[in-house]
C-alpha beads as a LAMMPS data file, in Angstrom:
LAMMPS data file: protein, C-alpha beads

283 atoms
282 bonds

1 atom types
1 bond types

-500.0 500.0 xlo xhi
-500.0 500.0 ylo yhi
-500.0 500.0 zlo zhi

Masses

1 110.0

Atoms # bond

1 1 1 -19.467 -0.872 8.886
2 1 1 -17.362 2.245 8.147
3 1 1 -20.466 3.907 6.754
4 1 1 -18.531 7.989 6.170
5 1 1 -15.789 5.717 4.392
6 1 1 -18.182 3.541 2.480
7 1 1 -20.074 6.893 1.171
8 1 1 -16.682 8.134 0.333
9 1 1 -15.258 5.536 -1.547
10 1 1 -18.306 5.028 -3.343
11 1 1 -18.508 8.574 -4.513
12 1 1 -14.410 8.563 -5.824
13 1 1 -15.554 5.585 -8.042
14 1 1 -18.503 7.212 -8.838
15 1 1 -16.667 10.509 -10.538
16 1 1 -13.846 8.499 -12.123
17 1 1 -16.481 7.089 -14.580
18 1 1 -17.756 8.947 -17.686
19 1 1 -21.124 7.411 -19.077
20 1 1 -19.751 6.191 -22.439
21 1 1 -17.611 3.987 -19.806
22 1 1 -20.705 2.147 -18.678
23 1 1 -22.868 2.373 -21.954
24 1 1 -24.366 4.973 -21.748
25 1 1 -25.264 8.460 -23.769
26 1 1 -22.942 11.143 -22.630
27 1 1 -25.741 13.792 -23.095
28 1 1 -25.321 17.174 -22.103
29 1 1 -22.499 19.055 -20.636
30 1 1 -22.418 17.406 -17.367
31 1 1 -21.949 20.170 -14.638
32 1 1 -20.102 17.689 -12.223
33 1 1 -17.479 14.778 -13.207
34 1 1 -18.824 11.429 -13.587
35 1 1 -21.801 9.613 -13.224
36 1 1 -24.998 10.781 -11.725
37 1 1 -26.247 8.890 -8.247
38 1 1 -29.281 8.123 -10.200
39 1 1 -27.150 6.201 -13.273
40 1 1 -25.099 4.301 -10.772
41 1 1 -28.865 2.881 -9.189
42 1 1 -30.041 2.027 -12.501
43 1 1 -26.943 0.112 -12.881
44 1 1 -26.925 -1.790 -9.641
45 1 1 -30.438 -2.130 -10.137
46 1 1 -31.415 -0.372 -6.494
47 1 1 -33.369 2.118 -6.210
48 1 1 -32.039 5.802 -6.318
49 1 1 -33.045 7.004 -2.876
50 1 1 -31.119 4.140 -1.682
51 1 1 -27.770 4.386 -3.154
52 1 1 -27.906 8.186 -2.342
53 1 1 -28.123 7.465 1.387
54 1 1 -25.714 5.178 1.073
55 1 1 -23.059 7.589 -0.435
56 1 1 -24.212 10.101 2.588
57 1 1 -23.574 7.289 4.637
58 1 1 -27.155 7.379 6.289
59 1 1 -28.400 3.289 4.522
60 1 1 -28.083 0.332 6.895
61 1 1 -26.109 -1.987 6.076
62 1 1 -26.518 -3.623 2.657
63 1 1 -26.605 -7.249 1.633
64 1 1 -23.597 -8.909 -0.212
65 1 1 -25.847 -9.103 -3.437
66 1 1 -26.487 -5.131 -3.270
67 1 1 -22.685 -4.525 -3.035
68 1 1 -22.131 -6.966 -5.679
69 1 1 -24.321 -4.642 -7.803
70 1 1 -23.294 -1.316 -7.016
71 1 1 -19.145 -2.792 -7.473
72 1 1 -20.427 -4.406 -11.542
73 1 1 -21.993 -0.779 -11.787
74 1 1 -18.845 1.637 -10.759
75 1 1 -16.598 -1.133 -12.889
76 1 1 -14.718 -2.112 -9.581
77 1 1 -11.509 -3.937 -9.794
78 1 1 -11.488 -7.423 -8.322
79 1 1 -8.898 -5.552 -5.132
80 1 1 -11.691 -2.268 -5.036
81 1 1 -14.598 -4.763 -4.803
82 1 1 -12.992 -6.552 -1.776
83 1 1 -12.277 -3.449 -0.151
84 1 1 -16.440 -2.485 -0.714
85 1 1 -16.892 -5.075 1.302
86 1 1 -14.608 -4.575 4.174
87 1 1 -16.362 -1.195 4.640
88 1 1 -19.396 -2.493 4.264
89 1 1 -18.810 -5.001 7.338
90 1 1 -19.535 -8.059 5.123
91 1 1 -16.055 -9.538 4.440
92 1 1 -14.220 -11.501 7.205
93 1 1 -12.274 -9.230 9.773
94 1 1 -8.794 -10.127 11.254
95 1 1 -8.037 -9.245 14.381
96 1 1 -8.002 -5.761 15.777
97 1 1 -4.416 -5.441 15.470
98 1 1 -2.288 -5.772 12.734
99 1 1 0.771 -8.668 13.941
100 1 1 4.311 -8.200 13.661
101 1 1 5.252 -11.397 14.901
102 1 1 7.453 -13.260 12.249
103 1 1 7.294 -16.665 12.423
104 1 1 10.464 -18.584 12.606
105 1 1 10.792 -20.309 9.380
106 1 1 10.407 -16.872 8.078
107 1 1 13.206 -15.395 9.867
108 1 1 15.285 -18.643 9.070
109 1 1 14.635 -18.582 5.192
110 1 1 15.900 -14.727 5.249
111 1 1 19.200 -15.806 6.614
112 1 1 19.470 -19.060 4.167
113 1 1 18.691 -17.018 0.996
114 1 1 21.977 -16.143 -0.727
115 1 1 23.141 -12.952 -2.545
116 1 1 19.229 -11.965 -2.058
117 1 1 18.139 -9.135 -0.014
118 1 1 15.160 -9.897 1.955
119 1 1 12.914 -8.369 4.796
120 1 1 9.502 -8.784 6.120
121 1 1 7.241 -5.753 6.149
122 1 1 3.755 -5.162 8.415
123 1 1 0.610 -4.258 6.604
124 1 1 1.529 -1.058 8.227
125 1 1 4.806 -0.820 6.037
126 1 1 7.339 -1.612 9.030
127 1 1 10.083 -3.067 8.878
128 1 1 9.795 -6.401 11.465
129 1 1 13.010 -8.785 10.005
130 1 1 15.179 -7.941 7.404
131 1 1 19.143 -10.541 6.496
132 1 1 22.584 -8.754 6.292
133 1 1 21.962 -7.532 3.097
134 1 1 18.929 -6.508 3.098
135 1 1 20.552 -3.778 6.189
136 1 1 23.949 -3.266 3.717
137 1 1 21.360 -2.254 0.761
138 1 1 19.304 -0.237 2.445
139 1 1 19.466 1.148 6.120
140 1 1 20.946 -0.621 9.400
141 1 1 17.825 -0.959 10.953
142 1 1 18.885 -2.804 13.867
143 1 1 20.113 0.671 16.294
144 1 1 16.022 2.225 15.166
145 1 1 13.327 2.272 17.300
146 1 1 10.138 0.224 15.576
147 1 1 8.773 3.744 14.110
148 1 1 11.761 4.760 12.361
149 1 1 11.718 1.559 10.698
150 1 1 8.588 2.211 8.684
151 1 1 8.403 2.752 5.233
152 1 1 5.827 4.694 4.664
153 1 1 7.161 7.224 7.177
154 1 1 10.459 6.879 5.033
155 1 1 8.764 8.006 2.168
156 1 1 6.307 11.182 3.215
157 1 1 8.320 12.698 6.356
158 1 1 11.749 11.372 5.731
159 1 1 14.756 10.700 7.905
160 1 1 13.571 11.847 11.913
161 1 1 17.150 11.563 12.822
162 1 1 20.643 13.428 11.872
163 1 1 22.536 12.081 9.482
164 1 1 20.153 9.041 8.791
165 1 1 20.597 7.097 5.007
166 1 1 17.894 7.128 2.777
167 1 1 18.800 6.521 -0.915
168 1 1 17.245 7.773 -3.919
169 1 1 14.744 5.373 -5.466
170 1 1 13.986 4.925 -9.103
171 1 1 10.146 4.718 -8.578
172 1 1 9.689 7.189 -5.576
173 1 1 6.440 8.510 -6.710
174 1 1 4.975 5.022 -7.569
175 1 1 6.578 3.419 -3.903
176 1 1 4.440 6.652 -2.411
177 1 1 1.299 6.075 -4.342
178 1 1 1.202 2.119 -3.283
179 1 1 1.879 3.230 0.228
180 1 1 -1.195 5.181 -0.156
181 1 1 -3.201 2.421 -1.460
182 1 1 -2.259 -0.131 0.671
183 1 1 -2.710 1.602 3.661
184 1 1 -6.619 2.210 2.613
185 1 1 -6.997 -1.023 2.306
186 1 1 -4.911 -1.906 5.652
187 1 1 -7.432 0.910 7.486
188 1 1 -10.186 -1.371 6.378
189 1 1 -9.139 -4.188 7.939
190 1 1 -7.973 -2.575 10.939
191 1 1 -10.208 0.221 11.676
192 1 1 -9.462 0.486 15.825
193 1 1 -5.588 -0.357 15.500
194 1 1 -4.024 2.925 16.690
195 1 1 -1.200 1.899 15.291
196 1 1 -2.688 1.810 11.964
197 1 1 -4.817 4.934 12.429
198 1 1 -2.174 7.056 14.090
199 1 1 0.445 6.094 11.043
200 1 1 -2.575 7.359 8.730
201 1 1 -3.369 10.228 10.710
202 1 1 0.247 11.594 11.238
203 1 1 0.941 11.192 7.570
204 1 1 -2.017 13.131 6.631
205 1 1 -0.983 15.673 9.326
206 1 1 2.118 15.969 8.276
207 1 1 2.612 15.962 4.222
208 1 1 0.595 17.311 1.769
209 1 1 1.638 14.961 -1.048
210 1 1 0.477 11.888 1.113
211 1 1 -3.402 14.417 2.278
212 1 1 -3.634 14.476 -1.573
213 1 1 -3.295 11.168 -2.583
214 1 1 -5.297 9.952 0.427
215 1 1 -8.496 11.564 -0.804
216 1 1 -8.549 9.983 -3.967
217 1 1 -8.887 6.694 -2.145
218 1 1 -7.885 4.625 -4.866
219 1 1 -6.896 0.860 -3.730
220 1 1 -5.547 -1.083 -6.749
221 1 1 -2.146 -1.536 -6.309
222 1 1 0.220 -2.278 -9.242
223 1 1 3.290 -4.777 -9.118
224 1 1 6.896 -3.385 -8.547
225 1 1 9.178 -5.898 -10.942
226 1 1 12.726 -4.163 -10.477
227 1 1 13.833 -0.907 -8.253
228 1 1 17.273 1.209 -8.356
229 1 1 18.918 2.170 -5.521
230 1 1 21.457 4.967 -5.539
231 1 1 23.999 3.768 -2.828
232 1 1 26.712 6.182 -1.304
233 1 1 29.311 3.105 -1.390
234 1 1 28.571 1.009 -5.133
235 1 1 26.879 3.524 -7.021
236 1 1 23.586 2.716 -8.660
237 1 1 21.980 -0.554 -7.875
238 1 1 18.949 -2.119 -10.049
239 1 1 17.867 -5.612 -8.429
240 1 1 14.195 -7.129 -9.399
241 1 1 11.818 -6.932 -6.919
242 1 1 9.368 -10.014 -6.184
243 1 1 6.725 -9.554 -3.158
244 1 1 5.389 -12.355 -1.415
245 1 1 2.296 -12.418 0.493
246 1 1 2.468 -14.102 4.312
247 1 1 -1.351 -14.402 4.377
248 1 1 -1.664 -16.449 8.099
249 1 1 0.044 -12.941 9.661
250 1 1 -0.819 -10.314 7.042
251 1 1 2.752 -9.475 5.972
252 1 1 4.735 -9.320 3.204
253 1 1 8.502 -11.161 2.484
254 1 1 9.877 -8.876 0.023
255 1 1 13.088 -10.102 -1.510
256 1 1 15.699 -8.067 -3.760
257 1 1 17.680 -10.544 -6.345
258 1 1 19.438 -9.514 -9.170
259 1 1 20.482 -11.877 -12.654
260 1 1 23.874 -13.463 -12.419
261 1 1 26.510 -11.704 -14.011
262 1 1 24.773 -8.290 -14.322
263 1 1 25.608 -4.982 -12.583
264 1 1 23.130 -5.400 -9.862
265 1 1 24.808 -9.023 -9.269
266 1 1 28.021 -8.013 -8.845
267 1 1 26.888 -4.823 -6.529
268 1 1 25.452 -6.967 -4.170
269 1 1 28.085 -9.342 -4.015
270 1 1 30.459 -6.387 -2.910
271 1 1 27.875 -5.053 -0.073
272 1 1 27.490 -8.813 1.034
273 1 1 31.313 -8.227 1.534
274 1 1 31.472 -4.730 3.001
275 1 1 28.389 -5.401 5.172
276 1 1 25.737 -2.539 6.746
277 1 1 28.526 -0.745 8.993
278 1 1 31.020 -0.380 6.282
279 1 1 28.609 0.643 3.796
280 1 1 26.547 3.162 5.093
281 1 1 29.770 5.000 6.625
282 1 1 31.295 8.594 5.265
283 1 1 33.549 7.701 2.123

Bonds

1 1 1 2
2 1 2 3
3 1 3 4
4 1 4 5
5 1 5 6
6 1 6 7
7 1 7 8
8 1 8 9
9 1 9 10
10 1 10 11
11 1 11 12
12 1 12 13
13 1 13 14
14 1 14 15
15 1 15 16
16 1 16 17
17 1 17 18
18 1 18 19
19 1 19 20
20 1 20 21
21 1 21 22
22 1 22 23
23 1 23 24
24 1 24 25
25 1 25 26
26 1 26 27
27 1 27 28
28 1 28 29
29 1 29 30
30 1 30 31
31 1 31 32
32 1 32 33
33 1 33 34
34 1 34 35
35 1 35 36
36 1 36 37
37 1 37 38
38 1 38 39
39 1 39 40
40 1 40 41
41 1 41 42
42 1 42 43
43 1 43 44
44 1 44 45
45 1 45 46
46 1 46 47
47 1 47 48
48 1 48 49
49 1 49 50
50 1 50 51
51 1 51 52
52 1 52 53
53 1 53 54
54 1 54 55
55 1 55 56
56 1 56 57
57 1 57 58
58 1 58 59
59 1 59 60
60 1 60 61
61 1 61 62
62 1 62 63
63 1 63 64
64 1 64 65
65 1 65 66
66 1 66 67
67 1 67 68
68 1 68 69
69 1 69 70
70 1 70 71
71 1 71 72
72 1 72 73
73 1 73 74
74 1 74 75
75 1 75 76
76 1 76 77
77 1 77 78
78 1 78 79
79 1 79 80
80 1 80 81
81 1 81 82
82 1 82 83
83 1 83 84
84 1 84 85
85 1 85 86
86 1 86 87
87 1 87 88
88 1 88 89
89 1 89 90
90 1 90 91
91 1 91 92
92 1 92 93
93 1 93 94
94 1 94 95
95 1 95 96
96 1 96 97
97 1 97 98
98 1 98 99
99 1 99 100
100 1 100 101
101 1 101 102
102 1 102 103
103 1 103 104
104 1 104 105
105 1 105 106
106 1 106 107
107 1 107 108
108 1 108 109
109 1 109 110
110 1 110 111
111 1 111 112
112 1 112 113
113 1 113 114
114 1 114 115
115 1 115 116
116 1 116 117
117 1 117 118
118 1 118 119
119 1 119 120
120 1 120 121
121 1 121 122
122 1 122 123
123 1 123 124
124 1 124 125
125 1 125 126
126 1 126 127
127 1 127 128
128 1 128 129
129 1 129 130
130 1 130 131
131 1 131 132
132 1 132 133
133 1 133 134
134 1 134 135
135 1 135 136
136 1 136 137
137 1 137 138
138 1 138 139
139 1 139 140
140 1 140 141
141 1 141 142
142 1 142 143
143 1 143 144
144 1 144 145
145 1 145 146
146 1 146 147
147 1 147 148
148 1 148 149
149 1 149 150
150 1 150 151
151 1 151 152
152 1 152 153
153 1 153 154
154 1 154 155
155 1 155 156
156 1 156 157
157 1 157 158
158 1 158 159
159 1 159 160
160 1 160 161
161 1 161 162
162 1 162 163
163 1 163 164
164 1 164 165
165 1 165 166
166 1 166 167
167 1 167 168
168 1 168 169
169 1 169 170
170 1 170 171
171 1 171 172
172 1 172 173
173 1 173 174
174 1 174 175
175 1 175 176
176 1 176 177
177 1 177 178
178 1 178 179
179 1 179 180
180 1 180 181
181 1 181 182
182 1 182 183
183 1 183 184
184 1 184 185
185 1 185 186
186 1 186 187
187 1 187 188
188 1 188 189
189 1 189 190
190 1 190 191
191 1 191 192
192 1 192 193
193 1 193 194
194 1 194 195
195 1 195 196
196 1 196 197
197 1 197 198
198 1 198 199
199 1 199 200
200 1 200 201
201 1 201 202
202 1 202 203
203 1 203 204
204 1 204 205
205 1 205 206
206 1 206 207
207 1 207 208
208 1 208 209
209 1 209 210
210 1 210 211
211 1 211 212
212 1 212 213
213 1 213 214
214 1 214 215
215 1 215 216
216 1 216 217
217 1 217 218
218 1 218 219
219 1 219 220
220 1 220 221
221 1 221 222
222 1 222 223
223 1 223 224
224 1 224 225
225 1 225 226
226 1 226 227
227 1 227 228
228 1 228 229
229 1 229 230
230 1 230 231
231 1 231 232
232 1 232 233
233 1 233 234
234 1 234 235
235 1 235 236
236 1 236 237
237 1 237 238
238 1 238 239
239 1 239 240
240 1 240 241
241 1 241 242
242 1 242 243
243 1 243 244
244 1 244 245
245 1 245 246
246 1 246 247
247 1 247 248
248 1 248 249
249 1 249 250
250 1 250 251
251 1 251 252
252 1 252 253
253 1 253 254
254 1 254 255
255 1 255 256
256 1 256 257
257 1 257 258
258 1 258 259
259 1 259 260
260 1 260 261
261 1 261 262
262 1 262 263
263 1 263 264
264 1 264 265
265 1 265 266
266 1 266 267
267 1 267 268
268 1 268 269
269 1 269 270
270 1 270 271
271 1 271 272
272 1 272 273
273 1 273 274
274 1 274 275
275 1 275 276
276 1 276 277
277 1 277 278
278 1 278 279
279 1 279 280
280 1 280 281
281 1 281 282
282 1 282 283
């Protein structure tokens, strides 16, 4: 139990609510944002002194049916509810570390999918197997070390080395904002990985933007259906974007396709010819 998180989280959800959101008389000019500790007990049904230590993070640890309260009370997505629980110490915990094993068939089925690009990404956003085009579309990650393959350090710190190729995204801000809330919900689950907690730490450490959006601990994540890439070699690239979840290992087989016949199509059909050398290189 994660008891400073827990009292954390639970106070972001907490001030997010106004009382006409939960039924309740708005009343005077409220002198803080949100709901009072008090209103979030009658909710839940627990008693006030209670769900104030919790949010202090003094309370032992409470029962599945008391965080199945408070989560109907603060209006909890399905995706904040489960993460409740996995600071709370009452929902099943993987393994210490996070794995960035692939298994084989995965790593076959990348190299079998055609004119897709495809890679497998870590709960901690790096990159662990990616195809040909995948490295053409986006970076040749095969010459960088395991660090400066992660995307979330792609997308707060930037390139570490000279001359490195990162292309302008269509949906920067969103890509950084899901990084955020992923990576919440991956410090849950993995709360002595130093991995994971150094990744979180150095990114807090080191940009501002990511500090900020960290403290607002929000966890629902939104689906990305289509991205743009602006490549140095075919211009502007929009492909859809379809995520798929590798539950047994905690990773994610994200694939890049793009309808037949449209201008995404036919830009991946030239970088599947030029390949990741000839493509990334100095016009």
């Amino acid at each position: 139990m994660d008891k400073q998180e827990l009292g954390a989280f639970l106070r972001s959800r907490r001030e997010r609510l106004r009382p006409q959101d939960v039924g309740l008389p708005s009343g005077p000019r409220r002198r803080t944002p949100g709901l009072r500790r008090e209103e979030v007990a009658v909710l839940a049904h627990i008693s006030t002194e209670y769900y104030v230590r919790l949010e202090q993070g003094r309370a032992p640890r409470p029962s599945g049916d008391v965080l199945a309260a408070i989560a109907g009370a603060l209006r909890l997505t399905d995706a904040e509810s489960d993460h409740l629980h996995v600071l709370a110490g009452t929902a099943p915990n993987r393994t210490a570390l996070h794995r960035r094993d692939v298994r084989p068939s995965i790593l076959a089925l990348l190299e079998r999918l055609p004119q897709t690009a495809g890679f497998v990404m870590s709960a901690a956003f790096e990159v662990l197997a990616w195809n040909d085009l995948a490295a053409a579309l986006m970076e040749d990650f095969a010459p960088l070390a395991p660090e400066d393959r992660n995307l979330a350090r792609w997308a707060f710190l930037g390139p570490r080395r000279p001359h490195a190729t990162r292309y302008g995204l269509s949906d920067a801000a969103e890509f950084r904002l899901g990084v955020v809330r992923q990576l919440h919900a991956t410090l849950a689950r993995y709360p002595t990985d130093p991995a994971v907690t150094g990744l979180v730490g150095e990114l807090r450490d080191g940009s501002p933007d990511f500090a900020r959006l960290w403290e607002r601990r929000d966890v629902q994540t939104a689906p990305v259906l289509t991205k743009t890439f602006h490549h140095p070699a075919v211009g502007e690239v929009t492909v859809d974007c379809d995520t798929l979840s590798l539950t047994d290992r905690d990773q994610y087989l994200v694939l890049y396709t793009a309808p037949p016949g449209s201008p995404g199509a036919e830009a991946l059909a030239l970088l599947n010819v030029l390949g990741a050398q000839a493509s990334h290189s100095p016009a």
